[in-house]
N, CA, C and O atoms as a GROMACS GRO file, in nm:
protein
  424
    1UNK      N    1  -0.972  -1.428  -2.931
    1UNK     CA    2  -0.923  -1.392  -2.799
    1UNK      C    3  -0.932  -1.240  -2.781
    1UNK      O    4  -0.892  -1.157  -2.863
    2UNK      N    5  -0.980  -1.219  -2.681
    2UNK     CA    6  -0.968  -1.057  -2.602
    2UNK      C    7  -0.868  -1.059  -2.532
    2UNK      O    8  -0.803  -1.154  -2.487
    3UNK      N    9  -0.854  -0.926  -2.521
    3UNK     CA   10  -0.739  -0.873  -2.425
    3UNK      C   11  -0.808  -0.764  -2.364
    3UNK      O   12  -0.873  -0.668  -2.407
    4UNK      N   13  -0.763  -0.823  -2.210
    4UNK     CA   14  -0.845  -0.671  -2.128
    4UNK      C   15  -0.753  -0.706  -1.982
    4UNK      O   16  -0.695  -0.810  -1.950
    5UNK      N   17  -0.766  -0.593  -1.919
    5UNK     CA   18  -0.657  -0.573  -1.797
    5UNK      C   19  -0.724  -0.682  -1.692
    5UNK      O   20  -0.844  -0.709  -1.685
    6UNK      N   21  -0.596  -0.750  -1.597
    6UNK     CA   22  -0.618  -0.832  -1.534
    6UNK      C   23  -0.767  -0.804  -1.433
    6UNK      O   24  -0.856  -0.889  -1.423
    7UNK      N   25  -0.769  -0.705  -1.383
    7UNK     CA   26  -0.878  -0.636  -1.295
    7UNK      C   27  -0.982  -0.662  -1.376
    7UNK      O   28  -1.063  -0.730  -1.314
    8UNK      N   29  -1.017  -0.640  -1.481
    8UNK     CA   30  -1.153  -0.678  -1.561
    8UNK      C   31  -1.194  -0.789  -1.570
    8UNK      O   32  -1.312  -0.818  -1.554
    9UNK      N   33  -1.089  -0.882  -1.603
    9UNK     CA   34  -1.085  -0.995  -1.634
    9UNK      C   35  -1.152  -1.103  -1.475
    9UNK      O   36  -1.218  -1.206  -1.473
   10UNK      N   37  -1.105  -1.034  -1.383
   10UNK     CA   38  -1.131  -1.117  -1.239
   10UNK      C   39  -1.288  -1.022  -1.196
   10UNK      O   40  -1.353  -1.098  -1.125
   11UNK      N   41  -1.326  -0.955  -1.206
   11UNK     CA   42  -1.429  -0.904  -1.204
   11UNK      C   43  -1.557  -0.907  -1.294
   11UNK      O   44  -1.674  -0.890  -1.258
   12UNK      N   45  -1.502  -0.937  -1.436
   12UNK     CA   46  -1.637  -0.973  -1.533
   12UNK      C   47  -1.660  -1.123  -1.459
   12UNK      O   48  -1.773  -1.137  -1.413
   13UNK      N   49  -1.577  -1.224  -1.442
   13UNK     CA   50  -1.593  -1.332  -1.362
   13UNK      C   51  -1.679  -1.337  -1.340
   13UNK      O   52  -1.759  -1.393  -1.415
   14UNK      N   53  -1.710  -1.289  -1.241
   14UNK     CA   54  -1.825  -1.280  -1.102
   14UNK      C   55  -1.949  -1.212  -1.132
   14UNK      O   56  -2.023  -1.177  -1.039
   15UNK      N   57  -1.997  -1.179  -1.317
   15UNK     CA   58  -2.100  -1.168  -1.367
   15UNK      C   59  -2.163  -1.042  -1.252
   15UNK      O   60  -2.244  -1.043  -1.159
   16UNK      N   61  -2.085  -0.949  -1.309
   16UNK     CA   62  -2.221  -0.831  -1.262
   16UNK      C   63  -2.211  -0.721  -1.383
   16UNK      O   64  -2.134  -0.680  -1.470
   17UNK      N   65  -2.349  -0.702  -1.323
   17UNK     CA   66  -2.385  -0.562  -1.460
   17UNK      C   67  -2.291  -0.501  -1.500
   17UNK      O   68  -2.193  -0.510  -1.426
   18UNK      N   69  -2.277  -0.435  -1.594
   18UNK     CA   70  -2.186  -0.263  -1.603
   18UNK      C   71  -2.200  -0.199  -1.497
   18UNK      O   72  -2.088  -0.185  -1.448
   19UNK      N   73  -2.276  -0.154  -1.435
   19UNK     CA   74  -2.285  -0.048  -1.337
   19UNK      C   75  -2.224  -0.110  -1.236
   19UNK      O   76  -2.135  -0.036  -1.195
   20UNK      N   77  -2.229  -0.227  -1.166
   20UNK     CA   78  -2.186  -0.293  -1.091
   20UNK      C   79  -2.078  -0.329  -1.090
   20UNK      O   80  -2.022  -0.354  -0.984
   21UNK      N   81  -1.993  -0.349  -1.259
   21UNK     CA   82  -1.890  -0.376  -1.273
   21UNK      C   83  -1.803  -0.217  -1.249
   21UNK      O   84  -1.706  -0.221  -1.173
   22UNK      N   85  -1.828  -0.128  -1.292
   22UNK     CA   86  -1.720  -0.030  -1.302
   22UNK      C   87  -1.720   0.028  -1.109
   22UNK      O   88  -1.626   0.090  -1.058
   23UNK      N   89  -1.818  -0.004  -1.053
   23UNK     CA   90  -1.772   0.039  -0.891
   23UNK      C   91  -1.717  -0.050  -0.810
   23UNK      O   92  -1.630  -0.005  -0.736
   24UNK      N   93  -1.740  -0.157  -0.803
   24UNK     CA   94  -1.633  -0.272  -0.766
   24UNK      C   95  -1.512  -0.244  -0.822
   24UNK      O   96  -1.429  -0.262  -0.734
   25UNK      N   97  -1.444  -0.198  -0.952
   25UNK     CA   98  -1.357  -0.118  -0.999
   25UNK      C   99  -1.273  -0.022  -0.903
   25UNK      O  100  -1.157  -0.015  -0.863
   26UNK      N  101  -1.402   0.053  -0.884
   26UNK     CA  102  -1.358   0.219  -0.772
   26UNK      C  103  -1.334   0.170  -0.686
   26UNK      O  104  -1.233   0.203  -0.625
   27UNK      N  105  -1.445   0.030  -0.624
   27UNK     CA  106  -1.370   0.036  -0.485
   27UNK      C  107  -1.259  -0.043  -0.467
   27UNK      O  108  -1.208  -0.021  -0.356
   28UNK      N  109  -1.202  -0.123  -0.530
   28UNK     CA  110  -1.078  -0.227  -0.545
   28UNK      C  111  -0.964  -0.127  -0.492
   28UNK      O  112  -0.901  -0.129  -0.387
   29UNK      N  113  -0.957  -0.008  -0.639
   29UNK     CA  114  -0.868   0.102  -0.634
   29UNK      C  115  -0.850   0.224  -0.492
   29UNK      O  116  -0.766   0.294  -0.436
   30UNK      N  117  -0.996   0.187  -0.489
   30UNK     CA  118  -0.982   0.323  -0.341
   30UNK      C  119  -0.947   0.244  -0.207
   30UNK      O  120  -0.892   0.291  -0.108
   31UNK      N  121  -0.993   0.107  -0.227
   31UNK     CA  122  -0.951  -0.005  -0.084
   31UNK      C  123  -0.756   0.057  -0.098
   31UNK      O  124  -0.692   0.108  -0.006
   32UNK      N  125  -0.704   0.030  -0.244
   32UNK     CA  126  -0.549   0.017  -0.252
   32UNK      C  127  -0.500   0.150  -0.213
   32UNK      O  128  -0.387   0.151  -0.164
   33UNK      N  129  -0.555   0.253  -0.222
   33UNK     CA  130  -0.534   0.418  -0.231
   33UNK      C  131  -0.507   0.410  -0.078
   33UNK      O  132  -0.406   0.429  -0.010
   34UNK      N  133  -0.666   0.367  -0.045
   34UNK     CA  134  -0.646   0.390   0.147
   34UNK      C  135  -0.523   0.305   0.239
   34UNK      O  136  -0.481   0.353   0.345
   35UNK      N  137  -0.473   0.175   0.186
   35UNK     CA  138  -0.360   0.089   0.226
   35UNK      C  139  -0.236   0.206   0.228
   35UNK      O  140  -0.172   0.247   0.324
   36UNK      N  141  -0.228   0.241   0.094
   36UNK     CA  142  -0.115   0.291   0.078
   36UNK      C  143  -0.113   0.420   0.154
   36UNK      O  144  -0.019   0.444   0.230
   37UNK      N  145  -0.232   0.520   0.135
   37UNK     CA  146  -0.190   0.657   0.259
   37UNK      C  147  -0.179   0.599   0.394
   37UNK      O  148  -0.121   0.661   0.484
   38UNK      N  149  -0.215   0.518   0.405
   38UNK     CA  150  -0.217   0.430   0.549
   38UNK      C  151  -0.060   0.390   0.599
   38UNK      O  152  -0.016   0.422   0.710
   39UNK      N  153   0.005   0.326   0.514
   39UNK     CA  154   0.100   0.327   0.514
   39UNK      C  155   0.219   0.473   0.559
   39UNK      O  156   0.286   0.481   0.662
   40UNK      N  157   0.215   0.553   0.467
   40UNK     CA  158   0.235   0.682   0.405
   40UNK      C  159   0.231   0.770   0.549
   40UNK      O  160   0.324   0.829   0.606
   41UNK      N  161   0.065   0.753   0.594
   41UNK     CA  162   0.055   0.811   0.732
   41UNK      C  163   0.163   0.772   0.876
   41UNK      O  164   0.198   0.836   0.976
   42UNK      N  165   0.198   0.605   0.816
   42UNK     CA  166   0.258   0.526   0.928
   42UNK      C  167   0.420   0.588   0.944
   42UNK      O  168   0.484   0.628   1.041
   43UNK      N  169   0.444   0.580   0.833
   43UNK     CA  170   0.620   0.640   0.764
   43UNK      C  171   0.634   0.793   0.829
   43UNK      O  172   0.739   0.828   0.884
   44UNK      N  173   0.541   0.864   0.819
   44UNK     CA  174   0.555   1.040   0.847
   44UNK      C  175   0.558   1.010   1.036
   44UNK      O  176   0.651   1.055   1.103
   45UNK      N  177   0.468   0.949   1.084
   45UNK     CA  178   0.470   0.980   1.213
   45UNK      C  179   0.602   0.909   1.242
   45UNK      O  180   0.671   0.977   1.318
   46UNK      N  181   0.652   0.810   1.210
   46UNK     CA  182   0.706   0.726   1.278
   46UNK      C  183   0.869   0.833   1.251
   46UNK      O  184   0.947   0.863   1.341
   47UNK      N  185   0.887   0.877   1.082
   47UNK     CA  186   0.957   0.981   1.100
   47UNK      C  187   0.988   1.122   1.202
   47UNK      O  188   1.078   1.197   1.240
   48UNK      N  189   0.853   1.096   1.213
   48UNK     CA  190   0.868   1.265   1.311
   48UNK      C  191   0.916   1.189   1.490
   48UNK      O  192   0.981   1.246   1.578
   49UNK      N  193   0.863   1.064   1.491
   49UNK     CA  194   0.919   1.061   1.640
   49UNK      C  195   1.051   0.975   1.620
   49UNK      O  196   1.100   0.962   1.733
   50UNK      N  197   1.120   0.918   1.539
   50UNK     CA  198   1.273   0.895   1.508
   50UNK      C  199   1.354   1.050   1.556
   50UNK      O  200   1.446   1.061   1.638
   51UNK      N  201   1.285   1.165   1.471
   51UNK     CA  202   1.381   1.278   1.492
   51UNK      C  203   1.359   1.315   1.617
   51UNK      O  204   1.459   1.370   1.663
   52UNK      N  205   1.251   1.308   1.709
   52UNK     CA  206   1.240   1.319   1.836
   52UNK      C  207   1.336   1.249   1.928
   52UNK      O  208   1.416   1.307   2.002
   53UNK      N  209   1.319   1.106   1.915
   53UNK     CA  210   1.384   1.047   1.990
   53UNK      C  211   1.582   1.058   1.975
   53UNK      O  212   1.677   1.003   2.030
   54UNK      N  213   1.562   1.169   1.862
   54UNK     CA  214   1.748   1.135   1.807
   54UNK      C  215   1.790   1.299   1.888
   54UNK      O  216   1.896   1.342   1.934
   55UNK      N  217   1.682   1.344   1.880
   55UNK     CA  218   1.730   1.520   1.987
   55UNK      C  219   1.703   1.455   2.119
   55UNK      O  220   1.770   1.514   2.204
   56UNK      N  221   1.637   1.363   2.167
   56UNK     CA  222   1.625   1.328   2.311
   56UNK      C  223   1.759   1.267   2.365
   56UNK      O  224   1.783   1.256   2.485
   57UNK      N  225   1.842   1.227   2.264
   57UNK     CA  226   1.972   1.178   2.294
   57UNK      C  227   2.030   1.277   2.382
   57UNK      O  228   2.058   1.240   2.496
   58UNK      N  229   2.058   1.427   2.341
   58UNK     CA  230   2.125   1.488   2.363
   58UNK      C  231   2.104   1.553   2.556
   58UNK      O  232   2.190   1.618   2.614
   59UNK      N  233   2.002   1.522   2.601
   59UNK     CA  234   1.929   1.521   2.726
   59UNK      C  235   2.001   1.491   2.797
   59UNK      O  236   2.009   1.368   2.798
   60UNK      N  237   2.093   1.557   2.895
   60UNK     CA  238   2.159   1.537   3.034
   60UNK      C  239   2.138   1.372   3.103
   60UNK      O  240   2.207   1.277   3.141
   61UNK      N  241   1.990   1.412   3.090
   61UNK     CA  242   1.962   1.224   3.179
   61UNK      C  243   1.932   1.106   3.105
   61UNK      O  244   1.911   0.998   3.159
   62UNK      N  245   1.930   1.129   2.944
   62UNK     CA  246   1.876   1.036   2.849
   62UNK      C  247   1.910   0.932   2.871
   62UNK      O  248   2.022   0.912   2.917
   63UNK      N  249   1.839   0.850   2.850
   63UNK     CA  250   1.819   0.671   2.880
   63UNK      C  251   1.851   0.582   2.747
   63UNK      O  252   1.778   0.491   2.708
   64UNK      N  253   1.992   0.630   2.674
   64UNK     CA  254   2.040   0.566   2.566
   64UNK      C  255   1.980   0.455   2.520
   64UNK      O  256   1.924   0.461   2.410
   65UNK      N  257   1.980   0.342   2.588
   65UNK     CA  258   1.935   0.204   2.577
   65UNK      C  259   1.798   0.214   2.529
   65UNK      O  260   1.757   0.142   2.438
   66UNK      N  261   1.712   0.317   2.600
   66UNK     CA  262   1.533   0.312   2.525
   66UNK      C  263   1.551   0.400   2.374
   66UNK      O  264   1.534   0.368   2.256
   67UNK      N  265   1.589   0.510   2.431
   67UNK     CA  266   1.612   0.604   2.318
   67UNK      C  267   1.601   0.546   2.205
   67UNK      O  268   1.503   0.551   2.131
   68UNK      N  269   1.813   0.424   2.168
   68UNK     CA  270   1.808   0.370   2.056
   68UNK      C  271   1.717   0.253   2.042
   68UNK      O  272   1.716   0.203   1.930
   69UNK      N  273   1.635   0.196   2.139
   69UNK     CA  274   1.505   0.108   2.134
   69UNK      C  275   1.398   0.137   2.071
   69UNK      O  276   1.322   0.060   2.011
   70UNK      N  277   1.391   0.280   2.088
   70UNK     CA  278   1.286   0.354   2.052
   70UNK      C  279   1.267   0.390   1.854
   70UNK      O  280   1.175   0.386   1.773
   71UNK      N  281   1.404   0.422   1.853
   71UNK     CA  282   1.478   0.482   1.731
   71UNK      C  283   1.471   0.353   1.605
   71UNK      O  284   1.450   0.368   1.484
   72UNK      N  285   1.504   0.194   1.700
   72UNK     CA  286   1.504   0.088   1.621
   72UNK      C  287   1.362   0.083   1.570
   72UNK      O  288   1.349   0.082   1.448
   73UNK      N  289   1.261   0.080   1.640
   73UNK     CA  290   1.139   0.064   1.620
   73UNK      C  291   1.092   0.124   1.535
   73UNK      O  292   1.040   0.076   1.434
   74UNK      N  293   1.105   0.269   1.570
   74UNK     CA  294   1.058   0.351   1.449
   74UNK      C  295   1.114   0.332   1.290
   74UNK      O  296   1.034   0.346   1.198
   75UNK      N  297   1.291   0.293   1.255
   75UNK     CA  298   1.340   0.267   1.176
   75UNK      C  299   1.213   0.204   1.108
   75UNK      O  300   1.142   0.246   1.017
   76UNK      N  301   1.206   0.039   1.216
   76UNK     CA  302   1.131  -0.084   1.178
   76UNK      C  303   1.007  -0.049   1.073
   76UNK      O  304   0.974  -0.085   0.960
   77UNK      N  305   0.955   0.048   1.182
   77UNK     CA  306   0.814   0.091   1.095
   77UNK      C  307   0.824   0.142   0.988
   77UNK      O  308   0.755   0.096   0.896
   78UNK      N  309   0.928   0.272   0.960
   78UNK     CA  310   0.982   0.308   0.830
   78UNK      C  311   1.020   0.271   0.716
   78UNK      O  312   1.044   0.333   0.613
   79UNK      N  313   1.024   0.140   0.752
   79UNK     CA  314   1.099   0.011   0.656
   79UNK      C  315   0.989  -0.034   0.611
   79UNK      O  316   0.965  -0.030   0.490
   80UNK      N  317   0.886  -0.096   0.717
   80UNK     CA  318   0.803  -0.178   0.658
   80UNK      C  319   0.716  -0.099   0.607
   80UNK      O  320   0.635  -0.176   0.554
   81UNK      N  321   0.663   0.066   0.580
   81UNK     CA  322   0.541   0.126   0.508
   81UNK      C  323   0.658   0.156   0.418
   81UNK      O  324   0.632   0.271   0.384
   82UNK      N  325   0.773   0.122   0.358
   82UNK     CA  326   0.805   0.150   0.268
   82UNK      C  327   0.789   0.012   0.153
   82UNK      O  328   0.761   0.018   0.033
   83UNK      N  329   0.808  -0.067   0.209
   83UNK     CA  330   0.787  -0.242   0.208
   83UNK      C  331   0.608  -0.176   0.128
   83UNK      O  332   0.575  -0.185   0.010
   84UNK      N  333   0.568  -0.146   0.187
   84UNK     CA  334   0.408  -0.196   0.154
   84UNK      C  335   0.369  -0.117   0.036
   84UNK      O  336   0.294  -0.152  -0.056
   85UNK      N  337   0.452   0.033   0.058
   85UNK     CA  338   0.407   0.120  -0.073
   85UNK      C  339   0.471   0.059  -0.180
   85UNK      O  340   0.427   0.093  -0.290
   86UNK      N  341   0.579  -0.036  -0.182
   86UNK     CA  342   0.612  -0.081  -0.342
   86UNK      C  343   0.536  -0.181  -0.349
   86UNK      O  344   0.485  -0.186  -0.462
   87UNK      N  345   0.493  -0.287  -0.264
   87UNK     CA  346   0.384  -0.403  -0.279
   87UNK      C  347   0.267  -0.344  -0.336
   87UNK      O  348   0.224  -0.407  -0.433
   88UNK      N  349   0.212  -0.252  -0.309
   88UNK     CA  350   0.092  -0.173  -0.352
   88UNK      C  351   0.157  -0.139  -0.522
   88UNK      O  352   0.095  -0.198  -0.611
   89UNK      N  353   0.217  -0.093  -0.546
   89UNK     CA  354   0.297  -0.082  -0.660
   89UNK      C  355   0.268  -0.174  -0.748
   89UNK      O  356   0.198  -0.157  -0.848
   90UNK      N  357   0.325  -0.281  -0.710
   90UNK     CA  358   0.328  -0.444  -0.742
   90UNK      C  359   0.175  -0.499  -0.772
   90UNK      O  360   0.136  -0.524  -0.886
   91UNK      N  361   0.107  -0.513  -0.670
   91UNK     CA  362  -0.024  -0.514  -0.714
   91UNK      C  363  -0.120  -0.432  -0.782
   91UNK      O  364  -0.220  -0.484  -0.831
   92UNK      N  365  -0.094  -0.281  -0.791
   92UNK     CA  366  -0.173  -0.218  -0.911
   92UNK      C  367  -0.117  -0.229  -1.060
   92UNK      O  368  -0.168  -0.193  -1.166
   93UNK      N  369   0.012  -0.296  -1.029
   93UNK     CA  370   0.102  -0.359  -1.203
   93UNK      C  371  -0.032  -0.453  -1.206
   93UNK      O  372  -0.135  -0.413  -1.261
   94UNK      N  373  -0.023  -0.565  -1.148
   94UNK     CA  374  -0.085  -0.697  -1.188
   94UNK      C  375  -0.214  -0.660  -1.206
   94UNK      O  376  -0.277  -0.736  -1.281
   95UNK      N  377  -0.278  -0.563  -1.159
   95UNK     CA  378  -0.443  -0.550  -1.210
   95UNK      C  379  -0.469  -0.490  -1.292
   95UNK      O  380  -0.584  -0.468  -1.330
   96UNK      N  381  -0.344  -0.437  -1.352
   96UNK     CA  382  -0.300  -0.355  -1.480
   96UNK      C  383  -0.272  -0.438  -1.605
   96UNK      O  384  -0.297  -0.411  -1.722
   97UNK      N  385  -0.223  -0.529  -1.560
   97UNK     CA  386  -0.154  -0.602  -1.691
   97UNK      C  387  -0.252  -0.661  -1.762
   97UNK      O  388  -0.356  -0.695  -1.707
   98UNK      N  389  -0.229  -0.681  -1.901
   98UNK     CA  390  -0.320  -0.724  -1.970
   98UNK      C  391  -0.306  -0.893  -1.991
   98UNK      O  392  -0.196  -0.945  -1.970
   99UNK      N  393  -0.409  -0.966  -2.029
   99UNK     CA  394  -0.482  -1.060  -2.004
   99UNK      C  395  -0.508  -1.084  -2.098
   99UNK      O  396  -0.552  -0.997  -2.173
  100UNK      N  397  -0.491  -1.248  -2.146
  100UNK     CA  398  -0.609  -1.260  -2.260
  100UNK      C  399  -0.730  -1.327  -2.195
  100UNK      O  400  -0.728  -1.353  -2.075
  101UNK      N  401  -0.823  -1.353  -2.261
  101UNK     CA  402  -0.942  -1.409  -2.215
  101UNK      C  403  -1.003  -1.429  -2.296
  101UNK      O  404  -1.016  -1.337  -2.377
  102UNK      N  405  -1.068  -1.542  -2.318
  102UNK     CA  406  -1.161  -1.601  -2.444
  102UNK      C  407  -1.280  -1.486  -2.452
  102UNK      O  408  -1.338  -1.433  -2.358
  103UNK      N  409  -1.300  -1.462  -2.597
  103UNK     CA  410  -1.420  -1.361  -2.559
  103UNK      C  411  -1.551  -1.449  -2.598
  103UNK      O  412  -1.549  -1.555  -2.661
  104UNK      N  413  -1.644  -1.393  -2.557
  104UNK     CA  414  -1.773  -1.476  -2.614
  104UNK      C  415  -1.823  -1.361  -2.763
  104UNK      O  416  -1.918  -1.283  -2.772
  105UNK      N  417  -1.737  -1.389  -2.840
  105UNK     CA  418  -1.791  -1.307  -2.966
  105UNK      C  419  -1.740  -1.136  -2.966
  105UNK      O  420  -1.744  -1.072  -3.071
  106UNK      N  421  -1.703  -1.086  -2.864
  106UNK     CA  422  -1.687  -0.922  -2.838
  106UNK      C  423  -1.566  -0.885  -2.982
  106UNK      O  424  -1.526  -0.770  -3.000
   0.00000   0.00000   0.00000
């Protein structure tokens, strides 16, 4: 029996070269990289217009009811790219973890 990280293991699968194997590699990892700044990107804006909408409170004519509508939403979003950066977490464990796998002689 071999032992090799789950990611290898689901990728030798599908029988491609070395060369072929180690960039399907890169791009697995850079697909997960881009999710997660994606995320990351979602959290910062949605931060910056939470603090907007929490100084718009203070506005003579402010429209409370949208404001904290506004404020929920953004929370929402804040929550869920935080949600996704530990899932991303979660899934670079599992393509991490090691594996056994029958070897053919290695």
């Amino acid at each position: 029996m071999k032992k090799m990280k789950r990611i290898e293991a689901i990728i030798k699968g599908r029988k491609f070269t070395e060369t072929l194997f180690g960039l399907k590699k890169k791009q697995i990892y850079r697909a997960l990289e881009a999710v997660e700044d994606n995320a990351e990107k979602r959290k910062e804006d949605a931060s910056i217009a939470y603090e907007g909408l929490l100084n718009a409170m203070a506005d003579d004519d402010a429209d409370c009811v949208s404001i904290i509508a506004g404020m929920l939403e953004q929370k929402q979003t804040i929550i869920f790219a935080n949600a996704t950066v530990r899932v991303i977490a979660e899934i670079r464990a599992d393509l991490e973890a090691e594996v056994t796998a029958a070897g053919n002689g290695d």
